[in-house]
Structures are given as structure tokens and as C-alpha cells.
N, C-alpha and C positions, 0 to 999 in steps of 0.2 A: 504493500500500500504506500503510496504518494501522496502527502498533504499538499495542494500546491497553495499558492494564497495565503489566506482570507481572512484579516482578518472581522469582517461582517459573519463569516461562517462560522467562526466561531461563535459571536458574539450573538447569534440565530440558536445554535448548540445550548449555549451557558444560559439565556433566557428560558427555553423551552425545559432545562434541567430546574431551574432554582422558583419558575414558578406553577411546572406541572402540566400547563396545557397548552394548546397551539392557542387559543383565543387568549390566554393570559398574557403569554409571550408576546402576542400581538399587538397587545396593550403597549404591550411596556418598550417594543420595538417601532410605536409607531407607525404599524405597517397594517393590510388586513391580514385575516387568517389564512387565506388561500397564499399570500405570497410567503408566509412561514411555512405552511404544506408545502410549496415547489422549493424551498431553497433545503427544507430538511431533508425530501425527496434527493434532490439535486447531490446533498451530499454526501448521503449515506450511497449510491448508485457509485458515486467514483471513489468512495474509499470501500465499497464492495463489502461493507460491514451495515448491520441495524443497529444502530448508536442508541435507539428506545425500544422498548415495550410499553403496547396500544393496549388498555383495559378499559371499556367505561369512557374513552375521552380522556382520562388519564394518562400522563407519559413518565416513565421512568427506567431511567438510564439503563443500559445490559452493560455487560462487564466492559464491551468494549468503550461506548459509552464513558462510562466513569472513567477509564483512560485517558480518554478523549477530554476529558472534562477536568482532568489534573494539570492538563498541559496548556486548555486555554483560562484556566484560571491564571497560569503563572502569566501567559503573555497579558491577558488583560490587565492584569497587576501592574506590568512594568510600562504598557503603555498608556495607563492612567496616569502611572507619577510621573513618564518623561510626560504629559501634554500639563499633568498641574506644574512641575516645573517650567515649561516655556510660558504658559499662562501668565506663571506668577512674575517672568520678567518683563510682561507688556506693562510697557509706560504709556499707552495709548488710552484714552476717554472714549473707545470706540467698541464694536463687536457687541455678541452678546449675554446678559447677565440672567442666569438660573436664581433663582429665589423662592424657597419651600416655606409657607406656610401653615397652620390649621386653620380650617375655616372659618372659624369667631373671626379671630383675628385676623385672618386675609380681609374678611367683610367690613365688620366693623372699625377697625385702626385704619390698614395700610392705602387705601383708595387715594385720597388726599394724599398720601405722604410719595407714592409711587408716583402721581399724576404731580409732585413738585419734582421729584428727582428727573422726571422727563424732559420736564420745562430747563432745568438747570446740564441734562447732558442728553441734547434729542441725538445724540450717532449713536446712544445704546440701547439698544434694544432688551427690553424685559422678558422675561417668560416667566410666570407665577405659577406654581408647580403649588395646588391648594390640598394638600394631605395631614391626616391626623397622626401619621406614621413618621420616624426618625427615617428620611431616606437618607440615604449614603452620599455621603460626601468624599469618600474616600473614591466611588468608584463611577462620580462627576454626575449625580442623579439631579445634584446641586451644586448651585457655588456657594448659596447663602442661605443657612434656614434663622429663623424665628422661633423659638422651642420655649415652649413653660418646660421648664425641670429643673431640679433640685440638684440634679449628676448627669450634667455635660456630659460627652463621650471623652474619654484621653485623648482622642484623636485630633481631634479637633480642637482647634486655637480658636477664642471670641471676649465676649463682652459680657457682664452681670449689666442688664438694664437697670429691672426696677422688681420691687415686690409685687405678683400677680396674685391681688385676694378673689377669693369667690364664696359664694355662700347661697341660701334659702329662697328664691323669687318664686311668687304665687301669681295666679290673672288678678287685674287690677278692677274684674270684672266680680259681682257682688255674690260667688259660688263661694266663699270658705267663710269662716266663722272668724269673729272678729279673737277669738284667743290664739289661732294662728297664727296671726300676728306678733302676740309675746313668746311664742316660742315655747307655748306648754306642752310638750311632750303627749302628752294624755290627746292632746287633740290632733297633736301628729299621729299617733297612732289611729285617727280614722279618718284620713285621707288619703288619696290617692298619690302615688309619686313616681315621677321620671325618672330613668336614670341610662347610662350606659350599657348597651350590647355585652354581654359578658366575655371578660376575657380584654373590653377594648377601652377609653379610655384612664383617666391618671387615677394610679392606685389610691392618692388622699381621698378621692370623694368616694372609690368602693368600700376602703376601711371606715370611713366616716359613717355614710350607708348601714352598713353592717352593725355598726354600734346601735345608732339611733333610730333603724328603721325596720320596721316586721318585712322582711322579703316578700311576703305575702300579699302585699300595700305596693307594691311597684309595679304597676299595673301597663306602662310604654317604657319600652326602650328606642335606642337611635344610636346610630354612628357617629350622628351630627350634632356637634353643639346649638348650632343655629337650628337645626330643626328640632333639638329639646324646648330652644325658647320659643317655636311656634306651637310647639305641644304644650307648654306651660301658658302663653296667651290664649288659646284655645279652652282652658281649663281641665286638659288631660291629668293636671295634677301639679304636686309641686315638684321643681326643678334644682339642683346647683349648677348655677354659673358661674363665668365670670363678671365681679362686679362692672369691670365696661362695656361690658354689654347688657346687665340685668340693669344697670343705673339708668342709663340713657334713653331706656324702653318705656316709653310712656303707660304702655300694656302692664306692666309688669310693676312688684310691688314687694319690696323686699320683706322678708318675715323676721331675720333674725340678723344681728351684726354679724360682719364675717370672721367665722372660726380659725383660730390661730394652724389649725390642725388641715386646714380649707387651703392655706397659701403654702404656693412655691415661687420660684424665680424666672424671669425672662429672660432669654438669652438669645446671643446674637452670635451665632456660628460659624466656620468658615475651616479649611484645610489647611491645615500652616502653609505647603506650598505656594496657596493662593493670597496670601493675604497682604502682599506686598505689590499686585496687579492695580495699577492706577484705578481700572471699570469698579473692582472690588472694593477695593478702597473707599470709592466714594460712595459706595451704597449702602456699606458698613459705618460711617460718618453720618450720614444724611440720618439714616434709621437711628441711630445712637440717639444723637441730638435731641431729633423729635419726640422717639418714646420718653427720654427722660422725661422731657417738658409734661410727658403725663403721667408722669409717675404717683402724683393724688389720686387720679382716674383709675390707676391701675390698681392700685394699693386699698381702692375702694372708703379711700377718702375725702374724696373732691367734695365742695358743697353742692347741691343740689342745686 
């Protein structure tokens, strides 16, 4: 066997391994599904081996496969870090800039703040990558994320913004009893409440959860933050947010101040190779700047 090329074919290989299906891979390459069937096709045919087994739609690797997949790990590795090292020496305000957020915060903060950094460097081009997931920066899924967490990755070099509080919002709509309000437990216990997809967002609010609430009583889940606080306007139940986004909600009606137990940190993240790239640079400065400025908002102590 002859590898000649590729490396796309690899990078076709190491998607369809790491997320199991051609429609996933597809996702994630950008491409549609039938063009990842003809290249997987394509390239299992000239290396004269089945790099997967087909069950269900399921794909995973056969021996040769994992082989296969030892070797384009290692090149994807080295040509990630030689492109973040050329990256990191561009002194140009030009090309363009990967930026991951979650979707609170893509929504609610960054619209303004992105729509000023445009106006201030229009030769770069954005791309808003909006997920609740830590993508990889290591293997250029991003240049720049936005993350609440408490533990940054080692890998990555960044910024401590601000304190991110969140807490207890009800509809502002006249469904709960006014002791909900104080925060009497007794009457939490007969309400309905929102909460996170099991397994998927920040562990403070599932331990929080857990303490103060019958599992019983969680009556909607979601992925989405923004779509918990459509389900808490709605009066699906009650919700934890983020105070800037539960503040600023006209709908929405806080029940209890927010718990010490409720907050973690904002950060501002980046690949050390990359952080000395002028485009980076200035998007990691602009963001800085401006979240600090809300750092009341975020800390869920601004005045009303």
C-alpha cells in the first residue's frame, strides 16, 4: 500500500473516527454527507484496505483503521502547531478570526462588541463559532473562545475577565406565589423547574440543583441557555441563569440573590502560539476592555 497525498484525506479519516458518523463528520468538515461517502470511498479503494466498520450508521475504525489513524493524528498535530506558529508571527490586521462562544453570551454581550471591532479592523473577517462545548484550540477549531470556568485548560494562555454570577429567575408573568420570591424552600419544593440536558451544562448549577431541588420538580430540560430563559418566560418553571441575561429580561424576575456557590469566572482564551498574531491580539484587547466595563452586569451587581 501507497499513501500518496493528503493531507484533506486524512483529515476526512480522523473526523469520521472521532465523531462516529459520515453526517457528523460532515458537520464538522463542512462539506455534505455524500462528499465524505466518495472521499472515504475514494480512499479506502486505493489503499485497498476498509479503514471502518458500517453498523446502524455507525462507523468504527478496523485495525487497519486505527493504524491509519495513529499516523494522521501525529501529522495533524505537527501541522496544526507549524500553521499556529506562522499565525502567531503575522503582524498583519488582516485575514480571518475564529471566535467560540456559548450562546447566552454570543446573544446577549458580544453583538455590539463584535459589530465595534468590525468598524475598528473591517480587513478581518469574523467567524462566530456559537457552542456550549470547550472546542479545541489546540487543533485550530478556534482562535479565541469566551468560556465561564473556574479551570482554564493548561493549554491555553488568556485573560481572568470578570466574576460570572447566576442565580433563580421566574416569569414576570403572575403564575408563582409571591413567597417565591423570598426564597422559601417549602414553596420551591412545589414548583416546576428548568434545568440542563443531563450530562450537559456547568457542574455549579447540577450540584446546586441537586441540593435544593426534588428531581422530581424538573419538569424541561435544554441545551440552550437562551432557550431555558424562553422556557422560564413562558412559565415552564423556574430557571438558573446568568445574571446578564436574567437582569436585563424584562420577562423575567429574579427570586433569590445570587448564590456564592452559582458563580465562576470569564475567560478569555487563546493558544500561546497564537497570541502574539496582531488579528488576535486585537480581538483579545477589544473583548478585554469591554467585558471589564461590565463587570457589575456580570457579577450580577449592576443597578437596575
Amino acid at each position: 500500500m501507497q499513501i500518496t497525498d493528503h493531507t484533506g484525506d486524512l483529515r476526512t479519516v480522523l473526523a469520521i473516527a472521532r465523531y462516529g458518523s459520515l453526517a457528523a463528520a460532515a458537520r464538522y468538515l463542512r462539506v455534505n454527507h455524500s462528499t465524505v461517502f466518495r472521499r472515504l470511498g475514494a480512499i479506502e479503494s486505493r489503499l485497498g484496505v476498509r479503514l471502518f466498520d458500517r453498523k446502524d450508521g455507525a462507523y468504527a475504525a478496523t485495525a487497519a483503521g486505527e493504524d491509519l489513524l495513529r499516523t494522521a493524528e501525529r501529522v495533524e498535530a505537527e501541522v496544526e502547531a507549524l500553521e499556529r506558529r506562522l499565525s502567531g508571527q503575522d503582524a498583519r490586521l488582516t485575514g480571518s478570526l475564529r471566535l467560540t462562544a456559548p450562546d447566552d453570551i454570543a446573544e446577549v454581550l458580544l453583538m455590539p462588541l463584535l459589530a465595534s471591532f468590525r468598524q475598528s479592523y473591517p480587513d478581518i473577517t469574523l467567524d462566530l463559532v456559537i457552542d456550549n462545548r470547550m472546542l479545541s484550540l489546540t487543533r485550530r477549531e478556534a482562535d479565541v473562545a469566551l468560556r465561564p470556568t473556574q479551570e482554564p485548560p493548561e493549554t491555553l494562555t488568556g485573560r481572568r475577565v470578570a466574576t460570572l454570577s447566576s442565580t433563580v429567575y421566574r416569569t414576570s408573568g403572575r403564575l408563582v406565589r409571591a413567597a417565591d420570591d423570598a426564597g422559601d424552600r417549602a414553596a420551591w419544593a412545589q414548583r416546576d423547574w428548568i434545568a440542563w440536558e443531563d450530562g450537559a451544562g456547568p457542574p455549579a448549577a447540577a450540584r446546586w440543583l441537586a441540593r435544593n431541588v426534588d428531581p422530581g420538580r424538573i419538569g424541561y430540560r435544554s441545551n440552550s441557555l437562551l432557550n431555558q430563559a424562553s422556557a422560564a418566560r413562558a412559565g415552564l418553571g423556574l430557571a438558573i441563569l446568568p445574571c446578564f441575561q436574567g437582569d436585563t429580561d424584562p420577562h423575567l424576575v429574579r427570586v433569590i440573590d445570587p448564590p456564592e456557590a452559582l458563580q465562576t469566572d470569564l475567560w478569555l482564551l487563546t493558544h500561546p502560539d497564537l497570541r502574539r498574531a496582531a488579528r488576535v491580539r486585537a480581538l483579545l484587547d477589544l473583548l478585554y476592555d469591554r467585558l471589564r466595563a461590565m463587570a457589575p452586569r456580570l457579577g450580577g451587581t449592576a443597578e437596575p
